[in-house]
DRENDO-1510 file (C-alpha; in Angstrom, 1 decimal, always signed):
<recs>
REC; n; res; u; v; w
REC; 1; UNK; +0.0; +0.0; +0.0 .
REC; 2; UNK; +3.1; +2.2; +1.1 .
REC; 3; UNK; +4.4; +1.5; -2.9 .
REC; 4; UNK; +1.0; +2.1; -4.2 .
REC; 5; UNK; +0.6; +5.7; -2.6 .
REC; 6; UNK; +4.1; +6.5; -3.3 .
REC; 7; UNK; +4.1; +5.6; -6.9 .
REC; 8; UNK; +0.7; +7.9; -7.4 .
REC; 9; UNK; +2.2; +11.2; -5.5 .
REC; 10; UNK; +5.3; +10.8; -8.0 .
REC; 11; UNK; +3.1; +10.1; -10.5 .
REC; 12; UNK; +1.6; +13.8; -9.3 .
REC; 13; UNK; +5.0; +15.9; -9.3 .
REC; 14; UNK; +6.6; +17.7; -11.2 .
REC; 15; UNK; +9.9; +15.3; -11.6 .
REC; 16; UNK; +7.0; +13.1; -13.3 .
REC; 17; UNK; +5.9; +15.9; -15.8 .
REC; 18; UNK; +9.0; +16.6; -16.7 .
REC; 19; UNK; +10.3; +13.3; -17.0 .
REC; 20; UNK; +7.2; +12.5; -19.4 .
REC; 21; UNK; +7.8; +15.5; -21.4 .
REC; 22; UNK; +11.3; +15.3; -22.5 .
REC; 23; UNK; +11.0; +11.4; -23.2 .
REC; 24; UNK; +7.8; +12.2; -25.5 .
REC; 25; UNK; +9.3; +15.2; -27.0 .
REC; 26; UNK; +12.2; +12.7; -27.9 .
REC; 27; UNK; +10.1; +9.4; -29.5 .
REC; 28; UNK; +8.1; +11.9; -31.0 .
REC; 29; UNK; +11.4; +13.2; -33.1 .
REC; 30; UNK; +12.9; +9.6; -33.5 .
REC; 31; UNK; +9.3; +7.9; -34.9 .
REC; 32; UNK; +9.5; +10.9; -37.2 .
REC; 33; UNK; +13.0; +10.2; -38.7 .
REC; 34; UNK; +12.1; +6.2; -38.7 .
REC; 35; UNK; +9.2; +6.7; -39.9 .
REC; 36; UNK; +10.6; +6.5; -43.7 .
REC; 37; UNK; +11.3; +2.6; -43.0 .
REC; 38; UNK; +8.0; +1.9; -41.2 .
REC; 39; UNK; +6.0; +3.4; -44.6 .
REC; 40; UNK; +8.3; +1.7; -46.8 .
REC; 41; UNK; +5.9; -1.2; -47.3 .
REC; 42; UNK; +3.1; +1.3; -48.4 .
REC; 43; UNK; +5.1; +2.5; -51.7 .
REC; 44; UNK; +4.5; +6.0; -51.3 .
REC; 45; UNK; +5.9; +9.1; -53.2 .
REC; 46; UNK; +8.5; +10.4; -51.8 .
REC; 47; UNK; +7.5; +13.8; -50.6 .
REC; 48; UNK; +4.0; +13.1; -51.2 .
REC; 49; UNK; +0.8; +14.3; -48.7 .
REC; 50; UNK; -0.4; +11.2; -48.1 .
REC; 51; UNK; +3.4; +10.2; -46.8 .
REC; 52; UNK; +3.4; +13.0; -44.9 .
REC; 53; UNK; +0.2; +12.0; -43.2 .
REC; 54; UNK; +1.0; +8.7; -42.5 .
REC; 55; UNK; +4.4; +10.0; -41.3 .
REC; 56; UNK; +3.3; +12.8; -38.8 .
REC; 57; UNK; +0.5; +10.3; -37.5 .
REC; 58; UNK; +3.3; +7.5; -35.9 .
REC; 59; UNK; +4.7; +10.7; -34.9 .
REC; 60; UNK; +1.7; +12.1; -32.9 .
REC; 61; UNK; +1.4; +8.4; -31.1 .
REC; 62; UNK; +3.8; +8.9; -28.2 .
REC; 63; UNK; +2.7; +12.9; -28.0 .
REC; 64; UNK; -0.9; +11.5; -27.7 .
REC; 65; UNK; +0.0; +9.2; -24.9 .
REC; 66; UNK; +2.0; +11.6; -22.7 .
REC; 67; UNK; -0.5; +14.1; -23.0 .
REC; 68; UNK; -3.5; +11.4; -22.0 .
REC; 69; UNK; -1.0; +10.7; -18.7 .
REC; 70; UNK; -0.7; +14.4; -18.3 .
REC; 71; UNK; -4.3; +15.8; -18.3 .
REC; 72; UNK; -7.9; +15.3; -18.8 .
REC; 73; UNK; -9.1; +13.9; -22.1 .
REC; 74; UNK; -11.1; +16.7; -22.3 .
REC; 75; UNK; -8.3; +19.3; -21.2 .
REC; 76; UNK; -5.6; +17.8; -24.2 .
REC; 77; UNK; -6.7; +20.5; -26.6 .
REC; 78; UNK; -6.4; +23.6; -24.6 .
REC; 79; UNK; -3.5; +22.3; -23.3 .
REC; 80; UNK; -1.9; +22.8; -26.8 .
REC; 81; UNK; -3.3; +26.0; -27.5 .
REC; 82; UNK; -6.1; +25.2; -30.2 .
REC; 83; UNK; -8.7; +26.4; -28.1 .
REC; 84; UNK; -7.1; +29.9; -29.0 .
REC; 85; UNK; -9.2; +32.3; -31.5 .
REC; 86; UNK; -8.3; +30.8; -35.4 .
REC; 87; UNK; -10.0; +34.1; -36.8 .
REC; 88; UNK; -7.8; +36.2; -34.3 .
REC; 89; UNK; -4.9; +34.4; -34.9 .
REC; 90; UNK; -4.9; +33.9; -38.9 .
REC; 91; UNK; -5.8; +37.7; -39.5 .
REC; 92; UNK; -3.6; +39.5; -37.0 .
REC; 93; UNK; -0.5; +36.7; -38.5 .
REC; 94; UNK; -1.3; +37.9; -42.2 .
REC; 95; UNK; -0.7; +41.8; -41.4 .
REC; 96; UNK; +2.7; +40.6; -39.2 .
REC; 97; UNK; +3.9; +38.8; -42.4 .
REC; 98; UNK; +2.3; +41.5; -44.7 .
REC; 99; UNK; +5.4; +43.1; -45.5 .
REC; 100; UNK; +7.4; +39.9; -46.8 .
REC; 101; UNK; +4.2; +39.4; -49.2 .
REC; 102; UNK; +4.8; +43.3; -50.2 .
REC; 103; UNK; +8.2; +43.6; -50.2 .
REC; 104; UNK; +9.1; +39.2; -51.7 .
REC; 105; UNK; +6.2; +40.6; -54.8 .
REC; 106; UNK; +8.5; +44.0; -55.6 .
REC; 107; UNK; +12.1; +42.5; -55.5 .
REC; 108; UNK; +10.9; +38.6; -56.8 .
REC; 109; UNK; +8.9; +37.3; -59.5 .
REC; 110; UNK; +5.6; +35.2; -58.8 .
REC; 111; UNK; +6.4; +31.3; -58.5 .
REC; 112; UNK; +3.9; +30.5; -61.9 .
REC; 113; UNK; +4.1; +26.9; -61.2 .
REC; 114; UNK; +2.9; +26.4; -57.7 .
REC; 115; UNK; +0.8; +24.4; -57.2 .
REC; 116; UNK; -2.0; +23.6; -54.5 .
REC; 117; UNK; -0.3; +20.2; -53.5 .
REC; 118; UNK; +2.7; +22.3; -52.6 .
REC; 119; UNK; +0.7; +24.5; -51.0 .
REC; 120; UNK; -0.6; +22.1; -48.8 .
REC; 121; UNK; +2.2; +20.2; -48.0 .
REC; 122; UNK; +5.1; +23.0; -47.2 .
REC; 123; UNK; +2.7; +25.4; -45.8 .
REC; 124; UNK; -0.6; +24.0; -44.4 .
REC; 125; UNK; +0.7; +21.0; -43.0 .
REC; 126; UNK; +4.2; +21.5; -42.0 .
REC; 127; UNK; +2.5; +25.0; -39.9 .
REC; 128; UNK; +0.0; +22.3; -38.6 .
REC; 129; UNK; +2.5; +19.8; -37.6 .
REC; 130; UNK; +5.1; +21.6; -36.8 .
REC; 131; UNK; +3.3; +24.4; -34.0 .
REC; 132; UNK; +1.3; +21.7; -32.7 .
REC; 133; UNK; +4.5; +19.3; -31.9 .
REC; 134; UNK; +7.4; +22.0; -31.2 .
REC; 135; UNK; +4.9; +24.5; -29.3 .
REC; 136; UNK; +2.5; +23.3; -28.4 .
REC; 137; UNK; +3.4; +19.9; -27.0 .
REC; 138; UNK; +7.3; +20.4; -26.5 .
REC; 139; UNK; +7.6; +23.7; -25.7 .
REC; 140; UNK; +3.8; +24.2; -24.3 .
REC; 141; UNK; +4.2; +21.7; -21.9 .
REC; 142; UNK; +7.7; +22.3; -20.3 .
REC; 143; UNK; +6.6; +25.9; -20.1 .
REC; 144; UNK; +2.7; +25.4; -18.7 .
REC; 145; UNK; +2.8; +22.3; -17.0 .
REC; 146; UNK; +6.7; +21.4; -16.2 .
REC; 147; UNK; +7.3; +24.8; -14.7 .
REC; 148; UNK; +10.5; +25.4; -16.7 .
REC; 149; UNK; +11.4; +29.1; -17.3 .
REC; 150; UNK; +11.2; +30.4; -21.0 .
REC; 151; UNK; +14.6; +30.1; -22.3 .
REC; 152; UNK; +14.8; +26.7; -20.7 .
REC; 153; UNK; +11.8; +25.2; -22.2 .
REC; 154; UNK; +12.2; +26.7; -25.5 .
REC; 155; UNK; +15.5; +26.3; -25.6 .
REC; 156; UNK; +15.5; +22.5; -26.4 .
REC; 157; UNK; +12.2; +22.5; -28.8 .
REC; 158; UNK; +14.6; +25.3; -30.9 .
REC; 159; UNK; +17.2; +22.9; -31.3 .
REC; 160; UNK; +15.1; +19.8; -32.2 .
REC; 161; UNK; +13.6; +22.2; -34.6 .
REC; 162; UNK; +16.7; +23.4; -36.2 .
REC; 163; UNK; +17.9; +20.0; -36.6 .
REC; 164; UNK; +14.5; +19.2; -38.2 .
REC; 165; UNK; +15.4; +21.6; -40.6 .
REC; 166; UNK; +18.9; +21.3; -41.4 .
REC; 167; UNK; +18.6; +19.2; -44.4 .
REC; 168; UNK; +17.3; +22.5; -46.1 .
REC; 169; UNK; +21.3; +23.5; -46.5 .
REC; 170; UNK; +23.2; +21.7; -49.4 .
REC; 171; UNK; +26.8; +22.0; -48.0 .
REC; 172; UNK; +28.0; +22.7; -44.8 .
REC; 173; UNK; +27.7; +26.3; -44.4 .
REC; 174; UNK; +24.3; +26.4; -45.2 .
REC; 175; UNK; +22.9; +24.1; -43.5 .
REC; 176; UNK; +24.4; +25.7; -40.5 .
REC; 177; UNK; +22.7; +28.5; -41.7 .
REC; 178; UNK; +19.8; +26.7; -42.3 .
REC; 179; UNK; +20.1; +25.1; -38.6 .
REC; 180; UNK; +20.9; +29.2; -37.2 .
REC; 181; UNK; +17.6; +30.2; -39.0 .
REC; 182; UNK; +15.0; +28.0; -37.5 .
REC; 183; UNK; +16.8; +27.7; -34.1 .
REC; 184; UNK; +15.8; +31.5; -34.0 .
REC; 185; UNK; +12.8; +31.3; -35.5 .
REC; 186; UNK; +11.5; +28.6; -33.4 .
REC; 187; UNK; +12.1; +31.1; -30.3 .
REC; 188; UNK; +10.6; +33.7; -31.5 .
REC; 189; UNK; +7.5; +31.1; -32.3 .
REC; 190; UNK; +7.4; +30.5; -28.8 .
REC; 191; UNK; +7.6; +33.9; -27.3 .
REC; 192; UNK; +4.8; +34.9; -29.6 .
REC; 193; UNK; +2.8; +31.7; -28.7 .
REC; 194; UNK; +3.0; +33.0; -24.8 .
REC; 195; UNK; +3.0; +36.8; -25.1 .
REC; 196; UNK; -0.7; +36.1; -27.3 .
REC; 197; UNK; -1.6; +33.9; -24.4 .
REC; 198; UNK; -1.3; +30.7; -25.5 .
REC; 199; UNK; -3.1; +30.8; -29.1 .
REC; 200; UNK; -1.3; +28.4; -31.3 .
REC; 201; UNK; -3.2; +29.7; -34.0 .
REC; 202; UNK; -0.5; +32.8; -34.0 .
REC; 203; UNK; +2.6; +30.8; -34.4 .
REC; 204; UNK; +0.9; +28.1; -37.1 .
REC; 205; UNK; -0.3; +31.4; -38.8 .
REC; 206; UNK; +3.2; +32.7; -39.0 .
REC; 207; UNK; +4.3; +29.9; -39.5 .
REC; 208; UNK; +2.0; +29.5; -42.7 .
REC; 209; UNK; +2.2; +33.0; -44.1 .
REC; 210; UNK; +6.2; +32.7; -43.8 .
REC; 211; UNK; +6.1; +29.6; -45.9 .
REC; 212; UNK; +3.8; +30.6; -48.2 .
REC; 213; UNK; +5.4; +34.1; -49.0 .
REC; 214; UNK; +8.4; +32.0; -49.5 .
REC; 215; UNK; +6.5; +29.5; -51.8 .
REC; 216; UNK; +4.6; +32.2; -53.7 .
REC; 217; UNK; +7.6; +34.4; -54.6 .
REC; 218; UNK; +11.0; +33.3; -56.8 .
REC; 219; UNK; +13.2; +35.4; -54.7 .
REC; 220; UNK; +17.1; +34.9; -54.5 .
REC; 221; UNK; +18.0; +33.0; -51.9 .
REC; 222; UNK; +14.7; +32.0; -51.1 .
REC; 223; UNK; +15.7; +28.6; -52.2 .
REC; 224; UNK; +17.8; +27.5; -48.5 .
REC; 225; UNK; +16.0; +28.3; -45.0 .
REC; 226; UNK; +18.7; +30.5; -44.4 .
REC; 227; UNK; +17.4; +33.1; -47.1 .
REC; 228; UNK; +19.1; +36.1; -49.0 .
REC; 229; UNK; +20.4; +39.2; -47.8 .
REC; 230; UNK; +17.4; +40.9; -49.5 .
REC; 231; UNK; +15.0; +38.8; -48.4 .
REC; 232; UNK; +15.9; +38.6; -45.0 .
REC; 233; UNK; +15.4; +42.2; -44.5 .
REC; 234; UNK; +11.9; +41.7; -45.5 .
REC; 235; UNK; +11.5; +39.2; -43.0 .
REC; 236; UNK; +12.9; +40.9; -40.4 .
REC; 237; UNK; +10.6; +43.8; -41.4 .
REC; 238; UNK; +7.7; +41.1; -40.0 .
REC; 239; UNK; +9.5; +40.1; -37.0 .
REC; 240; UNK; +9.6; +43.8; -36.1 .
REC; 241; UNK; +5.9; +44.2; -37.1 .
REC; 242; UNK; +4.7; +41.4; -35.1 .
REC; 243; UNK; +7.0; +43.1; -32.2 .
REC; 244; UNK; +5.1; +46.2; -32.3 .
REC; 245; UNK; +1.7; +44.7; -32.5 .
REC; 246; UNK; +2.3; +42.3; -29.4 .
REC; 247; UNK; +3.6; +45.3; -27.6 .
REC; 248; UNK; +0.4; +47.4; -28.2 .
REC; 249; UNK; -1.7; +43.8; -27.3 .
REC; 250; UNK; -0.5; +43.6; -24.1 .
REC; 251; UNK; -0.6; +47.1; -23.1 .
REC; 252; UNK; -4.2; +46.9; -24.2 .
REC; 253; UNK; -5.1; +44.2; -21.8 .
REC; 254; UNK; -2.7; +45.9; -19.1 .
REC; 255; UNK; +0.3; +44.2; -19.1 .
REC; 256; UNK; +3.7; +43.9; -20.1 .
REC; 257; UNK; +6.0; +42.1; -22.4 .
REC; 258; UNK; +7.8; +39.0; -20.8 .
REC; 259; UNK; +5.8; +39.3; -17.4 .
REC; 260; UNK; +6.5; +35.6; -16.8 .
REC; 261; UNK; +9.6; +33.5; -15.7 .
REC; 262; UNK; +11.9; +34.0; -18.1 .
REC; 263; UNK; +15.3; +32.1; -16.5 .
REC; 264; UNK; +13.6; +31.1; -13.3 .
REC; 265; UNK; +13.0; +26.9; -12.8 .
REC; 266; UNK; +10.6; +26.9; -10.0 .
</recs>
């Protein structure tokens, strides 16, 4: 009985959360690059939605499992964020990515062979995947649930998440570059996912409307995650914009920018 009780008030602290966190935020990445041999038998394209699918759902399995041990079944989606606003979160992500769409159609030319399938696979469902995996769950719950200050928890998301990407460089300079890039960008993902309390609609719509600027538009450098000299200034243009606007946001609802523990692991 002793064994019984003390397994359940482990099972309550926040060694336990933690402990389930970093081992699901770990199967989920290693299902994900395994998954190729495990859909093998199914003689799917190569880069194809339906691979993708099949791919990201073994993927999801041991995310799905920690976060049935973590909450209540019917607590799993807030507990991510999708309970957020879509509407608030798609439309206020559009005008923070406006000026890449602005400034990619002036110095680019428009990609004429796009296609909805690309559409949907680089932007709709790698935003989907992504946010909901990296911010949601890894991130999300270290942060919300495991107690872990910000740069802590989205410290080790940002580097799964620049490995994730690294395969977008073609030598060894740019994929460092490529690795630099979405390290960054996944921390500024995550301090916008907070600072718009908790929506996870505003990091998959920058997440989207970053990809698809960078889809829709033949702009040089455009081609590595890393970007041109050009186009980066475009999207730094956005990072500034979406600055200013969560600025204004929180000093509309009375608050202030990073009013949370930033170092602190309490």
């Amino acid at each position: 009985m002793i064994l019984q009780s003390d397994s359940f008030i482990f099972m309550k602290t926040k060694s336990y959360r933690l402990l389930l966190i970093l081992l699901g935020s770990l199967l989920v990445y290693w299902v994900w690059w395994n998954s190729s041999s495990l859909v093998a038998p199914l003689h799917l394209q190569s880069h194809s939605i339906s691979k993708f699918i099949v791919k990201a759902f073994l993927a999801c399995i041991p995310m799905t499992v920690v976060l049935f041990l973590l909450h209540k079944p019917k607590e799993i989606v807030g507990s991510l964020g999708l309970n957020g606003s879509c509407i608030k979160g798609i439309g206020t992500t559009l005008v923070m990515t406006f000026p890449m769409f602005v400034g990619f159609s002036i110095i680019g030319n428009f990609n004429s062979e796009i296609t909805v399938k690309v559409i949907i696979y680089k932007c709709v469902l790698a935003a989907l995947f992504e946010e909901i995996v990296f911010r949601g769950f890894m991130f999300g719950q270290l942060f919300r649930y495991g107690k872990v200050g910000f740069f802590w928890a989205a410290f080790s998301p940002a580097l799964l998440f620049g490995l994730w990407h690294i395969y977008q460089g073609h030598d060894l300079i740019s994929s460092i570059m490529a690795f630099g890039v979405t390290f960054l960008g996944a921390l500024y993902f995550s301090w916008i996912y907070v600072e718009w309390d908790y929506n996870l609609w505003m990091p998959i719509g920058l997440h989207f409307f970053m990809n698809l600027s960078w889809q829709l538009f033949i702009v040089d450098g455009n081609e590595v995650a890393a970007g041109g000299l050009i186009s980066n200034v475009f999207r730094l243009s956005s990072i500034a914009v979406a600055i200013i606007l969560t600025i204004v946001y929180k000093r509309k609802s009375g608050r202030r920018v990073f009013d949370y523990r930033v170092w602190a692991i309490r």
